[in-house]
Structures are given as structure tokens and as C-alpha cells.
C-alpha positions in Angstrom: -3.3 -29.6 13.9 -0.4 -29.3 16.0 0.4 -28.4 20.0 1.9 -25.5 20.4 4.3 -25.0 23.2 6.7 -21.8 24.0 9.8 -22.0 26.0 9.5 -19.9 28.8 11.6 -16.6 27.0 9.8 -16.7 24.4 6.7 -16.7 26.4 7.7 -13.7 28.8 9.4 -11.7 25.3 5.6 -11.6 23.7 4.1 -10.4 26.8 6.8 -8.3 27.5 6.1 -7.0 23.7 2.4 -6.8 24.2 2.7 -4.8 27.4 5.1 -2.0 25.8 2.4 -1.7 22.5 -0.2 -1.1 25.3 2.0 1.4 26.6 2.0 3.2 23.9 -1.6 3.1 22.4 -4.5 1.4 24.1 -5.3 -1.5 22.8 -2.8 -1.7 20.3 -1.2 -4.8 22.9 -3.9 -6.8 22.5 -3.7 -6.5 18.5 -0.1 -7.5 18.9 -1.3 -10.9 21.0 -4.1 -11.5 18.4 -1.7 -10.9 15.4 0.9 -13.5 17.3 -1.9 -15.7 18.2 -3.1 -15.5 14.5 0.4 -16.7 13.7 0.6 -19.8 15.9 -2.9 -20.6 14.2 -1.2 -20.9 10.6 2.1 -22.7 12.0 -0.2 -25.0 13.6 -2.2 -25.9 10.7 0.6 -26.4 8.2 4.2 -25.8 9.9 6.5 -26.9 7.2 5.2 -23.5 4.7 7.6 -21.6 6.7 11.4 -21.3 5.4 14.3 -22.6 7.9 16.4 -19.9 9.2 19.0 -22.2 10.7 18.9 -25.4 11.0 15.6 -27.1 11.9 14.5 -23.4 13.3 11.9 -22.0 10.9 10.5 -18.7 11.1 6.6 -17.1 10.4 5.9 -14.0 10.2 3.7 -11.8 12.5 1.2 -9.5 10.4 1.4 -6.3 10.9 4.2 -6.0 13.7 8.0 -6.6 12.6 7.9 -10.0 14.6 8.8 -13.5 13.8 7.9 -16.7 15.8 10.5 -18.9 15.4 9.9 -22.5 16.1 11.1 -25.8 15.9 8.5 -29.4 14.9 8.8 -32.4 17.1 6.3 -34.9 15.5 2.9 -33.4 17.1 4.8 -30.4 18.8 5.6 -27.2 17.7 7.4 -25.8 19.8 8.4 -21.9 20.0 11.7 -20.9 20.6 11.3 -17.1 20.2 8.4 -14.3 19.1 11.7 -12.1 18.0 11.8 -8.3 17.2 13.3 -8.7 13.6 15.4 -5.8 13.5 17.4 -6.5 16.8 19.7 -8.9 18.1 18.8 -11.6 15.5 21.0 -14.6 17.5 20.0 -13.9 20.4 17.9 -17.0 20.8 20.2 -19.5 19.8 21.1 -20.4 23.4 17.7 -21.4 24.0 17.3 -24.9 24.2 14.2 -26.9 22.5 11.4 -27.8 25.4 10.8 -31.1 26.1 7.2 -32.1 25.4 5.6 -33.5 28.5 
């Protein structure tokens, strides 16, 4: 299985996401971190299933929620570039440069 790291945007977007679902139902935030968290699990396990969406960035989907984690593999890392909204701003994240394991 593979570490999983997030670059700090990507981070603070699915908590920022998680806080707004709670805003609007309880306890719907926490099934938004559980399906993201779900989502890592399966990238961990077997990261290349998921298609490339440009250039080594691949993309998983979240159930349930219209998410995606994008990510990039760096031998043992995986490391998360963006939990994206995927109907807005779809470039957004392409600024973001890959973390640096420690």
C-alpha cells in the first residue's frame, strides 16, 4: 500500500468542502470526509486503475459527491494534488506543484 500525502490546497479545499456539506445538513460533512477517505483507500491499494487526466495527474472518483482526487505516484507516494468540485474551474490546480516527500 502506498503513503498518501496532500499538498496543502488540496488539504484545506476538502475541509473547506466538508465544512460547507455540514452546513447544510448535519452530518452529511462527515460522509463527504468518509467518502474522500474511502477514495484515498482504493488509490492507495492500486493507484494506476485510475485514467490520466493530463499528464502523469490521474483522477478517482469520490462516491456519491461530484468530487475527484486528483493525484500524482512518486514510487511509494501518492501524492494529492487536488479533491476538485468536477463541475467548476477544472484547471484550476494545474499551478500546484507536486510535494516533495520527506
Amino acid at each position: 500500500m502506498k503513503l498518501v500525502r496532500f499538498h496543502p490546497e488540496a488539504e484545506a479545499e476538502m475541509f473547506d468542502a466538508a465544512m460547507w456539506y455540514e452546513s447544510h445538513q448535519e452530518g452529511l460533512g462527515k460522509r463527504f470526509l468518509t467518502s474522500v477517505q474511502d477514495a484515498l483507500h482504493r488509490i492507495a491499494l492500486n493507484p494506476e486503475t485510475y485514467p490520466n487526466v493530463e499528464g502523469d495527474v490521474r483522477r478517482c472518483l469520490v462516491k456519491v459527491f461530484p468530487y475527484g482526487v486528483l493525484f500524482r505516484m512518486k514510487a511509494d507516494v501518492v501524492s494529492v494534488m487536488a479533491v476538485m468540485h468536477l463541475h467548476r474551474e477544472p484547471g484550476y490546480w494545474k499551478t500546484r506543484a507536486p510535494e516533495q516527500p520527506t
